[in-house]
C-alpha positions in Angstrom: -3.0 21.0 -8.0 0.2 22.3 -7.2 3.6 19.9 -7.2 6.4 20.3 -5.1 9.8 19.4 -6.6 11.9 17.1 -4.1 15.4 15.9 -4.6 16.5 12.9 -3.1 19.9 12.9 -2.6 22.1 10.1 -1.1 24.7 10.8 1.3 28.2 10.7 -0.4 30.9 7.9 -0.1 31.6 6.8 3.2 33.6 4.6 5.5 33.0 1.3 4.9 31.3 -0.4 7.6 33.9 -3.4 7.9 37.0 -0.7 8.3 35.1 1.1 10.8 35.1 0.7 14.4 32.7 3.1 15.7 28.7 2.7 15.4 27.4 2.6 11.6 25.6 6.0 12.2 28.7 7.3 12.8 30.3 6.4 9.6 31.8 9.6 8.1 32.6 10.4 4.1 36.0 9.4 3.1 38.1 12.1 1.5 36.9 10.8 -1.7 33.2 10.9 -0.7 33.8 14.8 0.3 35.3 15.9 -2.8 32.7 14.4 -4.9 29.8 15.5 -3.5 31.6 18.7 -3.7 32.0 18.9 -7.0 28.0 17.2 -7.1 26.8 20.3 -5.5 29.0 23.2 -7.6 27.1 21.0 -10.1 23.8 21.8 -9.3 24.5 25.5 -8.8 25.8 25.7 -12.5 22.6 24.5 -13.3 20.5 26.4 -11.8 19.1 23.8 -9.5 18.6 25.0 -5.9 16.4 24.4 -3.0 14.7 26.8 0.1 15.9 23.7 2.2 17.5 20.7 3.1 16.7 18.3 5.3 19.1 15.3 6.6 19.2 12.2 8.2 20.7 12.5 11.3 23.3 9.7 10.5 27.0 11.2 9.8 27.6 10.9 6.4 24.5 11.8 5.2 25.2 15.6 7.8 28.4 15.6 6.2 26.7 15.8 3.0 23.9 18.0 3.5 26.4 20.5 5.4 28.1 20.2 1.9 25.4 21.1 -0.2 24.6 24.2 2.3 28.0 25.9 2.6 28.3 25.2 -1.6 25.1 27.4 -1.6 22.9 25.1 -2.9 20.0 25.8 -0.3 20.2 28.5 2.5 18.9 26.2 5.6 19.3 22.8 6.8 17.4 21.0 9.0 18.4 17.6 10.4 15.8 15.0 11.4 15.2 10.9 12.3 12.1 11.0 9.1 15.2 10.8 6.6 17.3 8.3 9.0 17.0 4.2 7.7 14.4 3.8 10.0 12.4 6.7 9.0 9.1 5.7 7.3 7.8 7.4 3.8 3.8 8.0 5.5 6.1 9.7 8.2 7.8 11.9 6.1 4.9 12.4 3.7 2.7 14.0 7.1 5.8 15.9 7.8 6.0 17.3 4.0 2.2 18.3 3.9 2.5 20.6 6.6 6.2 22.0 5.4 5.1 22.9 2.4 2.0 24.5 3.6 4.0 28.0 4.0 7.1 27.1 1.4 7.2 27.0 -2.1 10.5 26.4 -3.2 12.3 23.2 -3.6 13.5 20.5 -0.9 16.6 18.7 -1.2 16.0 15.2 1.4 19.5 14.0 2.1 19.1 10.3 2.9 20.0 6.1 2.7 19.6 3.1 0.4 17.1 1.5 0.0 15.1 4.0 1.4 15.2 6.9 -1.2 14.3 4.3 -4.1 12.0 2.1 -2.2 9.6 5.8 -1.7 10.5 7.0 -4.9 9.3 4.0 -6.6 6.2 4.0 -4.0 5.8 7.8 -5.0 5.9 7.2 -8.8 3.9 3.6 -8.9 2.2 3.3 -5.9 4.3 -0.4 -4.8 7.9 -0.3 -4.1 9.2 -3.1 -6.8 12.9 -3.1 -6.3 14.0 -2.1 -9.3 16.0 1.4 -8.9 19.1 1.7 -6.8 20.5 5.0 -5.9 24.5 5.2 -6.5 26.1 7.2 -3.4 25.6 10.9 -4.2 22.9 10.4 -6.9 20.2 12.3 -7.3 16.5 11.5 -7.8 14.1 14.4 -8.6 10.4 14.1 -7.9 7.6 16.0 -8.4 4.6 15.5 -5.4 1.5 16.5 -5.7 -0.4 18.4 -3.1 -3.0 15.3 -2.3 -2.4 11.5 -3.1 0.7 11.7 -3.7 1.7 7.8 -3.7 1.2 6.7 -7.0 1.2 10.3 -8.4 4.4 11.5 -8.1 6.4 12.4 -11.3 9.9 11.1 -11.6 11.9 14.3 -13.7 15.3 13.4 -12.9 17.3 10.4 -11.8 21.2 10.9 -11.8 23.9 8.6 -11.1 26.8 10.8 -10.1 28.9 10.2 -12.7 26.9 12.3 -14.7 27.5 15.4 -12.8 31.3 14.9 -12.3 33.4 16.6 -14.8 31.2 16.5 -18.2 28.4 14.3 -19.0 29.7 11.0 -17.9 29.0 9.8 -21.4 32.8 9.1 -22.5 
């Protein structure tokens, strides 16, 4: 059975939503929020850790982020779509991945929202969403999905607040 690797990856900091005065889709990453997830994705390169594609919410901040990621080199092509938005739905996403990955191999970075990416992580992994992880902004979750049944199945290899990938281990 062959696995895909998947890295969830939430959108960097971002405006919050009682400062801003446009539409909450339309909340863009603070200077801060770019920087960081700047610094995230050189990260990832000096590990080794890149993707054939990355796909995106359609919301602001999580484009910012994903067009961060791409121009850092972290994955040649992005593709944005409503699946990853906080309405998108995990069975959705999951028919969409089956066929995707029917003529790719590599890795695919999802750029996406709380609760979302740990709600379907924890689905992937246990089969139930529980409640019990929470995704920092700009931390990383790495899955690996199996070809069939994947809820339930899915190994968890990686799950990253970003502290850990900003200047040194984060340990100190």
């Amino acid at each position: 059975m062959t696995e895909l690797t998947v890295l969830f990856f939430r959108h960097g900091i971002a405006v919050e939503r009682e400062v801003f005065e446009g539409s909450d889709s339309d909340r863009p990453l603070t200077a801060k929020g770019e920087k960081k997830t700047q610094q995230i994705a050189r990260r990832l390169l000096d590990l080794g850790i890149e993707a054939e594609l990355i796909l995106s919410s359609p919301l602001v901040r999580a484009r910012q982020t994903a067009e961060i990621l791409l121009e850092v080199g972290v994955a040649p092509d992005l593709m944005i779509s409503d699946l990853l938005a906080p309405s998108g739905r995990l069975l959705d996403w999951l028919h969409w991945l089956s066929h995707w990955r029917q003529d790719h191999e590599g890795a695919l970075i999802a750029v996406g929202h709380e609760p979302n990416l740990s709600h379907w992580t924890e689905l992937l992994i246990c089969g139930k969403a529980l409640g019990h992880l929470q995704l920092k902004k700009a931390g990383i979750i790495g899955l690996l999905i199996p070809e069939t049944d994947p809820l339930g199945n899915s190994q968890l290899f990686w799950l990253t607040p970003p502290k850990f990938l900003l200047n040194g281990s984060g340990l100190a």
